[in-house]
N, C-alpha and C positions, 0 to 999 in steps of 0.2 A: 670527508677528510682525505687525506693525501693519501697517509698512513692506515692499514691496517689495524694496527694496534695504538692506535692515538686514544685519549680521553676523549670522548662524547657525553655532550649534555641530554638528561633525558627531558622529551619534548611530551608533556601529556594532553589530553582533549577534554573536556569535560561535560558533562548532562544538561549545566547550567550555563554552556555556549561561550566558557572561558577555555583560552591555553595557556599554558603554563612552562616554564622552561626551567627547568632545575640544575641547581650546581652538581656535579660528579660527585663531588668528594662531602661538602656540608648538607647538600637535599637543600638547600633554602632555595625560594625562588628568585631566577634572574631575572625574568623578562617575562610579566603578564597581558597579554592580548584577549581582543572582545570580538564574537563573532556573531554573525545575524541569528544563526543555527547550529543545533550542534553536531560538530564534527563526525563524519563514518570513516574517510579514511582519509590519509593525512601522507604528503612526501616531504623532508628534511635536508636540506642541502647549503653547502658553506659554511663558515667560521664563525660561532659567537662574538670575538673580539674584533672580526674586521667586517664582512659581510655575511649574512646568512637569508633565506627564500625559505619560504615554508609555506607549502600549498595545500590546502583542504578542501573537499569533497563533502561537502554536508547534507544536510537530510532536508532541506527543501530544494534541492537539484540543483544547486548552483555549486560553484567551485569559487576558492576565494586565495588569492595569492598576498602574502603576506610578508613584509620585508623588516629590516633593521630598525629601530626605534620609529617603530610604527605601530600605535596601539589599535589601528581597525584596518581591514585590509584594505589595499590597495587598488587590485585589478578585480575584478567579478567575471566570469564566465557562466551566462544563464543555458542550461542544458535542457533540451526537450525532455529528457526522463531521464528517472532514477540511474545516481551514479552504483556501477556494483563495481570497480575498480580504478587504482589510480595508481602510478607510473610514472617515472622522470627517465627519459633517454636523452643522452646529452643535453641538449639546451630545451629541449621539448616536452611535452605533457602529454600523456595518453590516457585515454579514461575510458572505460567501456561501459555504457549504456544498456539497462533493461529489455531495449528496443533491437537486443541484439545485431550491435553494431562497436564500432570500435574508430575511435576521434582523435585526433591528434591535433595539439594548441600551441602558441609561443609560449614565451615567458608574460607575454603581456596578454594574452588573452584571445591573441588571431587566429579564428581556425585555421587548420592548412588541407587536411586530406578524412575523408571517411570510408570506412571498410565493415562491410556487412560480413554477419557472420553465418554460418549453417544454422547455431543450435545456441539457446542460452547461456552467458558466461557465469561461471563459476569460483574461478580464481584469477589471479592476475600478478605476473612476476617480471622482473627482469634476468635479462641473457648478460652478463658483462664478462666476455673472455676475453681477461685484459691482457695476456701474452699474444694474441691474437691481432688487439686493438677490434673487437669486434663486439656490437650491441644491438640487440633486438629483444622482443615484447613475447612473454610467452602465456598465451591466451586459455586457461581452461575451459571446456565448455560440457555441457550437460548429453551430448554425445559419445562420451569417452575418448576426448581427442585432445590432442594438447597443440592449437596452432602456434607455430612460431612466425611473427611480423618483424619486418627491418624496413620501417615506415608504414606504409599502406599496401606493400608488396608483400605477400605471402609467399614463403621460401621453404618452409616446411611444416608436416604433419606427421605428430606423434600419438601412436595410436597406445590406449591404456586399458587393463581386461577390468577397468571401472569407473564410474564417474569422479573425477580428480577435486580433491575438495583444498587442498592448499599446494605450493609449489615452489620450488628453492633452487636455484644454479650459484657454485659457488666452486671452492675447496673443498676437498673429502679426502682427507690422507694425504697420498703424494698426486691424487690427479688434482687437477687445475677445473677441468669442466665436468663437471658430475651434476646430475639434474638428481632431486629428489623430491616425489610424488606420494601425499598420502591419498589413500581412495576411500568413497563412502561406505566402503562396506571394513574401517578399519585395515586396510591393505598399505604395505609402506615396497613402493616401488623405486629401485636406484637403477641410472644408467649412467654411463661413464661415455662422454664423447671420445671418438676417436683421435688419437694424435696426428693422424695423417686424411683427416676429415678436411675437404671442402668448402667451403663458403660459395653457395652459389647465389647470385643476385637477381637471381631470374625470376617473374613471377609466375606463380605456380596455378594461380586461379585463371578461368579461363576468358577470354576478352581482349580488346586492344593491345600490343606488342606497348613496351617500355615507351621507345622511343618515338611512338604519335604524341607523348605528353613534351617532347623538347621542343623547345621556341627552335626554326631557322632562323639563320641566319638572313636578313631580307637585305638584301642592296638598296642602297641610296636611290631614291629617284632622280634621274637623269634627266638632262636637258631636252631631251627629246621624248623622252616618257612625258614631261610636261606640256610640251607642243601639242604631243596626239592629244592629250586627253582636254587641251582648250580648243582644239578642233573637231573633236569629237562632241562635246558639249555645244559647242555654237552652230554645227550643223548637223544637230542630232536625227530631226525630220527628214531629211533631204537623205541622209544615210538609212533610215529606217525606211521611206520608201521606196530605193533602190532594195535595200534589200528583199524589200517581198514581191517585185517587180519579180527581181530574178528566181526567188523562189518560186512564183506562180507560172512563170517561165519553164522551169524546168521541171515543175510537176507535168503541164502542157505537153513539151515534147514526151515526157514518160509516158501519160495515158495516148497520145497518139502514137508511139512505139508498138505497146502494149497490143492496142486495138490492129494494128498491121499486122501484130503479129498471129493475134487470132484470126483475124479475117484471113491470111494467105495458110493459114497452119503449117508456120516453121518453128513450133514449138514439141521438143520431145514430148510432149505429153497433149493429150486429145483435152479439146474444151469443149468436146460434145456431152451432154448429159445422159444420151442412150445407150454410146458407147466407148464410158473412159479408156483411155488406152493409154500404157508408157512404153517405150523405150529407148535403150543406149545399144549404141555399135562398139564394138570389138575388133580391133585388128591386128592379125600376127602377120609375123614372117619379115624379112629382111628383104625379099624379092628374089627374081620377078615374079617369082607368084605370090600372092596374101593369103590367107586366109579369114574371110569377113563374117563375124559371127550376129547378128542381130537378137536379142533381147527381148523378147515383147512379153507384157502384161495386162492383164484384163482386171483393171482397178473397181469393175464394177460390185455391190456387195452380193446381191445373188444374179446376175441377169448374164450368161455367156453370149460370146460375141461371135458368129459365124457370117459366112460369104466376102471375107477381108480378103486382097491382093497386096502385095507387092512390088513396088517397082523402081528400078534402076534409073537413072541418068546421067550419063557420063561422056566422057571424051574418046570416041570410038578412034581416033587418032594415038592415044596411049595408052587407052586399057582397054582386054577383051572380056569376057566374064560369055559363058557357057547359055547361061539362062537371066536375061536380065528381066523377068516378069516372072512368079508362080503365085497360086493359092498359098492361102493361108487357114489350116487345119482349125476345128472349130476352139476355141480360147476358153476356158474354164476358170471362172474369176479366183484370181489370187494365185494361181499360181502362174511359174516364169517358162516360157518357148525359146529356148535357142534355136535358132533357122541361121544355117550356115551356107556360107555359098564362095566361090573363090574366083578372086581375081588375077589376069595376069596383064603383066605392064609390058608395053612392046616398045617403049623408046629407054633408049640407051645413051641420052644427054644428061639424067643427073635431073630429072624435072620432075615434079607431082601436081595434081590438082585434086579437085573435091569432087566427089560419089555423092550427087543426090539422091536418098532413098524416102519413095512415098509409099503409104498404108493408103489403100483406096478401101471402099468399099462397091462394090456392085453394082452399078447403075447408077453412079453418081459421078459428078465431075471433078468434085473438088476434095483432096486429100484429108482424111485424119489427122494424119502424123505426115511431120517431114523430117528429117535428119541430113544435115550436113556435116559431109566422113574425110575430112585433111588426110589424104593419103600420103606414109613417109615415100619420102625417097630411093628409088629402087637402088640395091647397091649394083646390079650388074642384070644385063642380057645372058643367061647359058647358050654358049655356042654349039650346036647339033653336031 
C-alpha cells in the first residue's frame, strides 16, 4: 500500500495447499486460491480492489506467482533446491536457495542474476530507506554475518557476536533506518544507520570490475568494413598463403641472424658450454677522457674460467687508451669483475665512433665475447 497506516487484507497459506484472503474488518473470506504445494513462504504486493501479485515459495521448490481473479497460479518458477527465503525488491523477486546462493527473477518468471554465498542462509529481509529512495536484500547467514545485496552486487557486511535467526529494517522511534536482529542464542541486537551514511554501489566481492558487464556501444558497419570482409572471404587462401610465406620469411632471416651472430660471437654473452661468460660496458665522463669500466661474469655453475684476454679495437685516429690488450685474473663462477681501463679522445670536431672489445681465450683465434661500446661525444680537447 501507499500508505503506512492504510487497512491491509490478511493473506493466509494453508497445510492443505489453499490461500486465503481475509476481510480486515468482518474475517470473511475474499478471495480463495489453489496451489500445487503447500506454501513456506509467501510475498503480498498491490491493492485488493484494483490489482494485487502474491508470490509463493512452496515446498516442492517451485515458486508460484499469483494474480487478480485467478484461482491457480499463473507463472511457475522451477528451482534446483529448497527455497529458505523470499523477497520483493521493486519489480523483482529474490529467493535464496539451500545450495547457498542467492537468485534474482522478474515478475514473470526470467532469471536475471545469481550470487553465491560463503555460508548457509538463515534469514532474509528487505532494506527499504524510503527517505533515501534506497533498496537492497539483507541476507542472514549461518556464519554470523548479515550480507547486504543491491542486485547481485554486494555492498556490505555486517558482522553479529551470533548466528542471526530473524531480521527487520524499518522505523524505531524517530530513526528512520534501524536494523533489528535476534540471534540464536536469544540475543536481540539494534543498530541505527547513520544519517550521514553513504550508499556505495560498488561491489565488494572480489572478481570482474562493474563495468566489463555493460553492452558498448558498437558502430554501425560501414561501407568499407563490408568491402574488406567480402574481399577477405573471396580471397581468403591466397591471403593465408602470403601470410605464412612471410612468416617463414622472417623466422628465416631470424635463425640466419641468430647463427651469424654466434658464429662471429658479437653477442654479450658466450654460447660456449666450457666457458659461459657475460658482460656489459660502462662509460663515464664527459671527455676527453672516459673512464670504461667492463663487467664480466663467469655464469658457469662450479667450473672457473682462467687464461682469458682482453682486447681493444678502435680508431687510433681519435682515441688513445694506455693498454689496449691485458689478462684477465682467474673468474670464479658467480660472481661480477669490474676491469677498468680509460680512454682518451684526441679529436676536437665533435665526432664519436665504436670501441670493439673482445674476450679471447689463449691460443685460440676466434673471440668469446664481443661488445660494441657507442662512445658519447667528447665535449672539448683540455688545452696544455
Amino acid at each position: 500500500m501507499a500508505d503506512d497506516d492504510a487497512v491491509s487484507c490478511l493473506v493466509i497459506g494453508t497445510e492443505c495447499m489453499e490461500l486465503y484472503i481475509l476481510d480486515p474488518e468482518a474475517f470473511t473470506v475474499l478471495a480463495k486460491m489453489s496451489l500445487p504445494s503447500a506454501p513456506a513462504f509467501m510475498d503480498v504486493t498491490g491493492q485488493f480492489d484494483v490489482e494485487f501479485r502474491v508470490t509463493v515459495a512452496c515446498r516442492n521448490g517451485n515458486i508460484y506467482i499469483l494474480r487478480r481473479d485467478s484461482k491457480k497460479p499463473k507463472y511457475c518458477i522451477e528451482l534446483s533446491s529448497q527455497p529458505v527465503g523470499l523477497v520483493r525488491v521493486n519489480k523483482n523477486i529474490v529467493v535464496g536457495c539451500t545450495q547457498e546462493s542467492l537468485r534474482g527473477y522478474t515478475q514473470k518468471g526470467k532469471k536475471l542474476w545469481t550470487a553465491f554465498l560463503p555460508a548457509p542462509i538463515t534469514t532474509m529481509g528487505v532494506m527499504d530507506h524510503k527517505t533515501r529512495g534506497y533498496q537492497a536484500v539483507l541476507v542472514g547467514l549461518a556464519n554470523s554475518e548479515v550480507h547486504v545485496y543491491r542486485e547481485k552486487n554486494l555492498v556490505n557486511v555486517v558482522k553479529s557476536p551470533d548466528v542471526v535467526t530473524s531480521i527487520c529494517f524499518g522505523r524505531y522511534g524517530r530513526e528512520d533506518g534501524t536494523l533489528i536482529m535476534t540471534t540464536k542464542g536469544g540475543g536481540l541486537v539494534i543498530k541505527i544507520l547513520k544519517r550521514t551514511a553513504v550508499f556505495d554501489e560498488k561491489d565488494s566481492t572480489p572478481g570482474p570490475p562493474m563495468a566489463q558487464s555493460i553492452k558498448l556501444n558498437v558502430p554501425k558497419k560501414t561501407k568499407l568494413y563490408v568491402d574488406q570482409t567480402l574481399r577477405e572471404r573471396e580471397n581468403a587462401v591466397g591471403m593465408h598463403r602470403a601470410f605464412q610465406m612471410d612468416l617463414y620469411r622472417l623466422r628465416l632471416n631470424a635463425a640466419r641472424a641468430y647463427v651469424k651472430v654466434l658464429e662471429s660471437s658479437l653477442s654479450p654473452m658466450s654460447s660456449s658450454v666450457s666457458e659461459p661468460l657475460r658482460m656489459n660496458a660502462v662509460v663515464q665522463g664527459l671527455g676527453p677522457s672516459f673512464k670504461l669500466t667492463l663487467n664480466i661474469q663467469n655464469t658457469s655453475a662450479c667450473r672457473p674460467a682462467m687464461n682469458l684476454c682482453i682486447s681493444f679495437l678502435y680508431d687510433q685516429s681519435l682515441y688513445s687508451m694506455k693498454t689496449a690488450f691485458f689478462k684477465i685474473p682467474l673468474l670464479v663462477p658467480g660472481l661480477n669483475y669490474p676491469i677498468d681501463t680509460f680512454v682518451e679522445c684526441l679529436s676536437d670536431k665533435g665526432i664519436s665512433d665504436i670501441i670493439k672489445v673482445f674476450v679471447l681465450r689463449e691460443g685460440k683465434t676466434a673471440p668469446l665475447l664481443t661488445a660494441h661500446i657507442n662512445m658519447p661525444v667528447s665535449e672539448g680537447i683540455v688545452v696544455s
